[in-house]
Every structure is written in structure tokens, then in C-alpha cells.
N, C-alpha and C positions, 0 to 999 in steps of 0.2 A: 634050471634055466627055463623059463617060461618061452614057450615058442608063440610065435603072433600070426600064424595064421590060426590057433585054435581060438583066440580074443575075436579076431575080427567078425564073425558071423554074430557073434553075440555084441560086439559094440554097432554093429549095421541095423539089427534087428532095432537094441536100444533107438537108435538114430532114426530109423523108421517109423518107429511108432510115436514117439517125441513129436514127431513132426505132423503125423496124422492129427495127434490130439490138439496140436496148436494151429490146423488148417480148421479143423473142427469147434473148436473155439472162435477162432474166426469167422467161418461162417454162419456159426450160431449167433453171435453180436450182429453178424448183418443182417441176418435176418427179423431178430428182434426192432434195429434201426428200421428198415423197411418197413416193418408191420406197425410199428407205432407211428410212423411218419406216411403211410399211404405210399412209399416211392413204388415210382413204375417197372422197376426192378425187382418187385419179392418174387415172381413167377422164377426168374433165372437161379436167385438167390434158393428159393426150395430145392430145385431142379439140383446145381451144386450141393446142399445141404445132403442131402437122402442118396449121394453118392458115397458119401464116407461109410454106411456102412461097409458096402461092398470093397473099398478099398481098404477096410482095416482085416475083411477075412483072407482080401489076398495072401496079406502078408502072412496072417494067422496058418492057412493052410499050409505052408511053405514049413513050420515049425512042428503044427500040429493037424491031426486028421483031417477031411473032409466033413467029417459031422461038426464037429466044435469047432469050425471056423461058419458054416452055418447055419449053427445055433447062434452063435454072438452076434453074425450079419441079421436074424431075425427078429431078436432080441434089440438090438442098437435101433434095428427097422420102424422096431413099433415102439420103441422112445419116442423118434425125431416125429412119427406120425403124430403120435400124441402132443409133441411140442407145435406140431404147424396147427394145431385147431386151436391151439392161443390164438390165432390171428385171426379169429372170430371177435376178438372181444367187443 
């Protein structure tokens, strides 16, 4: 018999990170909207954007060490950076 309090941290986790990656999706489009559109919004828009790292090592720590949540928050860091100097073009 399967007990469900051992699922639950594992379907939270799922649920959790689901969720990051679809804020982060999100705010990626909006930022691209912004940046091709000039709206007076991109400042905020980055501002939110280059939070997700740090919200996806929260969760990451929680599962796994202090180094490899990060590492991935450093890594994810210098993506998004590299993604906002698109809006150079």
C-alpha cells in the first residue's frame, strides 16, 4: 500500500518547479514584448525577470546542497543577463 505522505514532497516539488518555469516563461515574453515595443515597463520587467534565478535555488536547496542550488542560481544568472543585452538591438 502506497502511503502519501511519502508522494507528497515529491508531487510539491513537481508543483513547484512547474510553476517557476511557467512564471519564467512568462516573464521572458514580457520582456521580449517590452524590449521590441520600447514600453516603459522593461526596467520592472528585468527587475522580475533576474529574480527567478534565485527563486528556482530556493527551492533547489531544500532537495539539494548549498553549492548546486548555487551553481544553477549562477548559471540561470548569466543566461538571463546575456538574454537582457538583446535589448540592445
Amino acid at each position: 500500500m502506497y502511503q502519501k505522505r511519502l508522494f507528497y514532497p515529491v508531487f510539491k516539488l513537481h508543483d513547484d518547479i512547474r510553476l517557476l518555469w511557467l512564471e519564467n516563461v512568462l516573464w521572458t515574453r514580457f520582456f521580449i514584448i517590452s524590449a521590441i515595443f520600447s514600453l516603459p515597463d522593461i526596467q520592472s520587467v528585468i527587475q522580475r525577470l533576474l529574480r527567478n534565478p534565485e527563486d528556482f535555488a530556493k527551492i533547489f536547496r531544500c532537495f539539494y546542497n548549498d553549492k548546486i542550488a548555487k551553481r544553477f542560481e549562477e548559471l540561470f544568472s548569466n543566461f538571463l543577463f546575456n538574454v537582457q543585452t538583446w535589448q540592445t538591438w
